[in-house]
C-alpha positions as YAML, in Angstrom:
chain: A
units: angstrom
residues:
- id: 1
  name: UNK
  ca: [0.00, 0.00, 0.00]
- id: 2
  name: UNK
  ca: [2.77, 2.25, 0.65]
- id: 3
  name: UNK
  ca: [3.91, 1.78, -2.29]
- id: 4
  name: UNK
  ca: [1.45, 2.51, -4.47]
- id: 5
  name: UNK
  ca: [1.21, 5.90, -2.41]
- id: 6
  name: UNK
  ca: [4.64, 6.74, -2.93]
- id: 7
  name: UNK
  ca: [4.25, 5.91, -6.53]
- id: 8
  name: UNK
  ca: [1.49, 8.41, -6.53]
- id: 9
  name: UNK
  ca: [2.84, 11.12, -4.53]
- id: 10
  name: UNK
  ca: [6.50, 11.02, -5.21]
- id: 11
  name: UNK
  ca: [6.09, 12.88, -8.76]
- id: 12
  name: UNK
  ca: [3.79, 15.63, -6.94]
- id: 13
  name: UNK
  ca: [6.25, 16.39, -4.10]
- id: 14
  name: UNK
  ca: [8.76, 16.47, -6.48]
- id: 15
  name: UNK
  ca: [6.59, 18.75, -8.93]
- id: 16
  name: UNK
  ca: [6.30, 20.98, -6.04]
- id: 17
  name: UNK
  ca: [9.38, 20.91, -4.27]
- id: 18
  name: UNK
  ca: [11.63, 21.47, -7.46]
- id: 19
  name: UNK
  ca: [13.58, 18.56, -8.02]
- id: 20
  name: UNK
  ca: [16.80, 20.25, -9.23]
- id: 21
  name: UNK
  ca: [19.80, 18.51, -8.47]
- id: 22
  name: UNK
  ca: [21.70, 21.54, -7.15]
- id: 23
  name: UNK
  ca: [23.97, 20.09, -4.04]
- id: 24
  name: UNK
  ca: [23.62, 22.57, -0.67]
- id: 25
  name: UNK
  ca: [26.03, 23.35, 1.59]
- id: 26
  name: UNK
  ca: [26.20, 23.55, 5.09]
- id: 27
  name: UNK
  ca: [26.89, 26.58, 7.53]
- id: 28
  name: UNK
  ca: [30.09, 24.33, 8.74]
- id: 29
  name: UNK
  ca: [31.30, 24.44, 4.68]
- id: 30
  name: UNK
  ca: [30.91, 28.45, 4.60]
- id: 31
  name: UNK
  ca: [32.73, 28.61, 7.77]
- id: 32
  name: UNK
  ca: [35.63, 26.68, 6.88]
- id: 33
  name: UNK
  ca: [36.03, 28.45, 3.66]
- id: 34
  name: UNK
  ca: [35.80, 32.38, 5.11]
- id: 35
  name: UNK
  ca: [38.35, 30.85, 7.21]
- id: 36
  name: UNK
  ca: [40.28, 29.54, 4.36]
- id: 37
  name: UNK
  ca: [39.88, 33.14, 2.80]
- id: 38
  name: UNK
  ca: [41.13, 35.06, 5.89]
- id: 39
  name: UNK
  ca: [44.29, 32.53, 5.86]
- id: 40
  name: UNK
  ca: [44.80, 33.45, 2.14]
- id: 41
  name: UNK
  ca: [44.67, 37.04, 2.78]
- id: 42
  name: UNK
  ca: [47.21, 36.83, 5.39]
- id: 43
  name: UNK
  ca: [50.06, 36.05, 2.62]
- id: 44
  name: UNK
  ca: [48.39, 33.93, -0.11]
- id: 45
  name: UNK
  ca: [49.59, 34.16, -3.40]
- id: 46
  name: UNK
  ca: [46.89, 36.10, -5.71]
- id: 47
  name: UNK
  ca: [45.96, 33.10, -6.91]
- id: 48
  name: UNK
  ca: [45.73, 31.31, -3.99]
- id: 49
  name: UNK
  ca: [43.54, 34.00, -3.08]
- id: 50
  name: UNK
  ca: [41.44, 33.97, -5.75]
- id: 51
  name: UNK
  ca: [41.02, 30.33, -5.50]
- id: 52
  name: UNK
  ca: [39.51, 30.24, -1.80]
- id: 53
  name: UNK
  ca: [37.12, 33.39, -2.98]
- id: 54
  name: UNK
  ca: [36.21, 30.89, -5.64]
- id: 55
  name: UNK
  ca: [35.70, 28.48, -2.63]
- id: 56
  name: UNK
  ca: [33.71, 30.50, -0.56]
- id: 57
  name: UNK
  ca: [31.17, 31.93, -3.14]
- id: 58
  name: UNK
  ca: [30.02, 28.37, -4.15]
- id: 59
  name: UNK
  ca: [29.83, 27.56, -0.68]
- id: 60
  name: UNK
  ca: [27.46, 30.49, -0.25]
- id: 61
  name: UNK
  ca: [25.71, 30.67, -3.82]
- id: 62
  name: UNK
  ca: [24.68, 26.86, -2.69]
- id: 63
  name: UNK
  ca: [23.85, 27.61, 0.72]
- id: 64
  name: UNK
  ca: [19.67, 26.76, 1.83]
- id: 65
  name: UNK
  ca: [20.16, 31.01, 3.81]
- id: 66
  name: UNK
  ca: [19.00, 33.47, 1.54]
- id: 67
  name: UNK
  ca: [21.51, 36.22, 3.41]
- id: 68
  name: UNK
  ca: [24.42, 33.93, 2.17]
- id: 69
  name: UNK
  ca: [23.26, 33.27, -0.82]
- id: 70
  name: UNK
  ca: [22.48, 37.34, -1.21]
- id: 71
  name: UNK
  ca: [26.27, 37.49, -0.05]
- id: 72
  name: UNK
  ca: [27.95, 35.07, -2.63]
- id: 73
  name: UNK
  ca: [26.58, 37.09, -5.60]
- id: 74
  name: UNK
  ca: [27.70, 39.95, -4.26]
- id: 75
  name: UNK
  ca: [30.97, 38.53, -4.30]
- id: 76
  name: UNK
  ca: [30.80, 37.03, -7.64]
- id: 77
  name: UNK
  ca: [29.54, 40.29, -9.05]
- id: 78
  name: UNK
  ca: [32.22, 42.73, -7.67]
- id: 79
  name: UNK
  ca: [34.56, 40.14, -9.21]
- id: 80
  name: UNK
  ca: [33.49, 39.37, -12.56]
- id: 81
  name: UNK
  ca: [34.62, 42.41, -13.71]
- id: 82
  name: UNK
  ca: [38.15, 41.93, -12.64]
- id: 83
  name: UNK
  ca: [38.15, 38.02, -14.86]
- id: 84
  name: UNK
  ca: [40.03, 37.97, -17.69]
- id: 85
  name: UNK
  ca: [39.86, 34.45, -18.02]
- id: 86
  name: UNK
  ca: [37.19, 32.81, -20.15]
- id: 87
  name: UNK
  ca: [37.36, 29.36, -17.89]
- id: 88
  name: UNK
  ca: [37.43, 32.01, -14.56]
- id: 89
  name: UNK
  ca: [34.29, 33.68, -16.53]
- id: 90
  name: UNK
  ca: [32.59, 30.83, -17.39]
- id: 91
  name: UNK
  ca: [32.67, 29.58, -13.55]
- id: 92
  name: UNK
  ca: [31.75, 33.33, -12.30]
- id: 93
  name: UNK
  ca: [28.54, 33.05, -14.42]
- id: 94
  name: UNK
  ca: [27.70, 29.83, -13.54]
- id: 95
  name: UNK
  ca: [27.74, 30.19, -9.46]
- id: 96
  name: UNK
  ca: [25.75, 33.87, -10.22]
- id: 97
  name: UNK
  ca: [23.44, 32.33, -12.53]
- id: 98
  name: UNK
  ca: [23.08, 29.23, -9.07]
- id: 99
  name: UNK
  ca: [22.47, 32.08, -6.54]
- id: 100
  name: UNK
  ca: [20.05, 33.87, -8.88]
- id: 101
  name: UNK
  ca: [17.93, 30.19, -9.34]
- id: 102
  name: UNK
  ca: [18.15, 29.92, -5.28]
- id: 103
  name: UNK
  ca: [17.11, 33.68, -5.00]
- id: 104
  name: UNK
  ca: [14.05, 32.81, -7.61]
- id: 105
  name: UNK
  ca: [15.36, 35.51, -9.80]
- id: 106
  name: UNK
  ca: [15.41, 32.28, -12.63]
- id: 107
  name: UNK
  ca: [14.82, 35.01, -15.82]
- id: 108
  name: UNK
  ca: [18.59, 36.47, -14.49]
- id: 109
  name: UNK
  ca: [19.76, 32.67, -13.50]
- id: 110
  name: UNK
  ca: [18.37, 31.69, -17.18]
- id: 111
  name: UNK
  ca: [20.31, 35.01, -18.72]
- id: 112
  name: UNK
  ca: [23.29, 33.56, -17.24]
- id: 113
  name: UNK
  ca: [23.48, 30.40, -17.87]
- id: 114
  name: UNK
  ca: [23.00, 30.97, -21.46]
- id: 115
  name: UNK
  ca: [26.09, 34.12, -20.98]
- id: 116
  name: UNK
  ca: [28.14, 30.44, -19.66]
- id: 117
  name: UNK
  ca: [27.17, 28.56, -22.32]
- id: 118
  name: UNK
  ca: [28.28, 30.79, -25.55]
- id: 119
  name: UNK
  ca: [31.68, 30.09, -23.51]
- id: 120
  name: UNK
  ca: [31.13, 26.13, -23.51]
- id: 121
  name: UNK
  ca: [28.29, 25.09, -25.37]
- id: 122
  name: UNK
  ca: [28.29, 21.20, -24.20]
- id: 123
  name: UNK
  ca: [29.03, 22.32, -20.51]
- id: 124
  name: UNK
  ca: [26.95, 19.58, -18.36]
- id: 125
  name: UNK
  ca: [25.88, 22.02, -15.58]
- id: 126
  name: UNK
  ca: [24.93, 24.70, -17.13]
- id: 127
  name: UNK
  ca: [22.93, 22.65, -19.65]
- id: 128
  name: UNK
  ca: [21.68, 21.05, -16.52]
- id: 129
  name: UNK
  ca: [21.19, 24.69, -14.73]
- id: 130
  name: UNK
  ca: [19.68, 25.87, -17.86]
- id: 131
  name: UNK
  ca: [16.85, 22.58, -17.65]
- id: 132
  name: UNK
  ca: [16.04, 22.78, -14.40]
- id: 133
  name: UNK
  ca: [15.53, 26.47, -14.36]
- id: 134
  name: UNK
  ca: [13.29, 25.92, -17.36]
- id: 135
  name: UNK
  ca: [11.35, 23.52, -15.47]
- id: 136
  name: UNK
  ca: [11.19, 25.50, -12.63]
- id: 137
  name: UNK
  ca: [9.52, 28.73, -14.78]
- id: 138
  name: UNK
  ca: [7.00, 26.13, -16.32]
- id: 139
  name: UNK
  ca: [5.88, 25.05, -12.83]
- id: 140
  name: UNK
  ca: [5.32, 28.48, -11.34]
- id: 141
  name: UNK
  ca: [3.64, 28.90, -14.84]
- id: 142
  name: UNK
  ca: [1.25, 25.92, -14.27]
- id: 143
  name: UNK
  ca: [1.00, 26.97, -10.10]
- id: 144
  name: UNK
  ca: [0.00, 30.32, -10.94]
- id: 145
  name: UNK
  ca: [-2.52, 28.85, -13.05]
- id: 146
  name: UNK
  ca: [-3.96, 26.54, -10.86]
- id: 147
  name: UNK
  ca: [-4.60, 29.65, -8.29]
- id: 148
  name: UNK
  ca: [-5.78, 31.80, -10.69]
- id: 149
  name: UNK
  ca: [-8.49, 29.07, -12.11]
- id: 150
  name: UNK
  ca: [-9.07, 28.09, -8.37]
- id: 151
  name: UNK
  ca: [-10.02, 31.61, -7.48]
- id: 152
  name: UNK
  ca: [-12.07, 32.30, -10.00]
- id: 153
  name: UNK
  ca: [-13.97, 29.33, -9.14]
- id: 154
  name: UNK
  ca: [-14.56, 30.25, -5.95]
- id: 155
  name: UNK
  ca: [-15.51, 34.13, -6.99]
- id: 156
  name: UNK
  ca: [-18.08, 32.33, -9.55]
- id: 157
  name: UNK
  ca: [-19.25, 30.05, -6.95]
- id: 158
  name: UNK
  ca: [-19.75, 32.82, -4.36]
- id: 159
  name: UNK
  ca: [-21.85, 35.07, -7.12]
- id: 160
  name: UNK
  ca: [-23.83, 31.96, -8.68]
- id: 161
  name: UNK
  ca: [-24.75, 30.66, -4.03]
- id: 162
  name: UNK
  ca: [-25.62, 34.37, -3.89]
- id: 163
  name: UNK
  ca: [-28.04, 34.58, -7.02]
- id: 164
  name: UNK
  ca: [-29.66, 31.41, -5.87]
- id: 165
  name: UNK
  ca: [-30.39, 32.33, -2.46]
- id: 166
  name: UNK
  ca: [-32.30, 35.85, -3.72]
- id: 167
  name: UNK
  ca: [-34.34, 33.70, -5.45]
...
């Protein structure tokens, strides 16, 4: 019996929950690595430091706190500028277009993700970003929907009870 319930339910919780496959982080991850970054600035090389910024903005662009994720495209942003790299870039764009999809800003995530993949066309997690932020647009689409029809169900139902009771 259970089961046949999970069968059942599993695809709705997952409709509604999201199912992307982004990994999260932990608050013990982000600590370590604005540890690491403190370290770094204390006599790093620049690319060491560079490297443990790296670090600590996917720790915080994957993080389930909105403040941290807020925080790690800040970080990403101010740097971007300063990339030269197209590999660097292509990384920069990808964590900023992960911290937009966490933030629900998924037109800017989708924006990105299609910025990373003019740099590498057959990269497997942006295409992956890129699908599940697709998905994730679709579903609000079909949610918002759903209320909308719902309401005006209930606003019909409301004026059709109140017409019959006059009568």
């Amino acid at each position: 019996m259970e089961v046949k319930i999970n069968r059942f339910f599993g695809p709705i919780v997952t409709f509604i929950n999201g199912g992307d496959q982004l990994p999260w982080t932990s608050p013990d991850i982000i600590v370590g690595s604005e540890r690491e970054v403190a370290d770094a600035n204390k006599g790093a090389s620049d690319e060491g430091k560079n490297e443990s910024i790296m670090r600590l903005s996917w720790a915080l662009v994957h993080s389930k706190q909105p403040e941290d994720v807020q925080r790690g495209i800040a970080m990403l942003e101010a740097s971007l500028a300063n990339t030269s790299s197209p590999l660097q870039q292509r990384e920069k764009l990808y964590l900023l277009a992960v911290g937009y999809y966490r933030s629900g800003e998924y037109s800017r995530s989708r924006e990105l993700t299609v910025q990373c993949l003019e740099i590498a066309p057959d990269w497997r997690q942006a295409l992956s970003l890129k699908k599940a932020i697709e998905d994730r647009i679709t579903k609000d689409g079909v949610i918002g929907i759903g209320i909308t029809v719902t309401t005006i169900g209930l606003i019909a139902g409301g004026i059709i009870a109140s017409l019959v009771r006059r009568k």
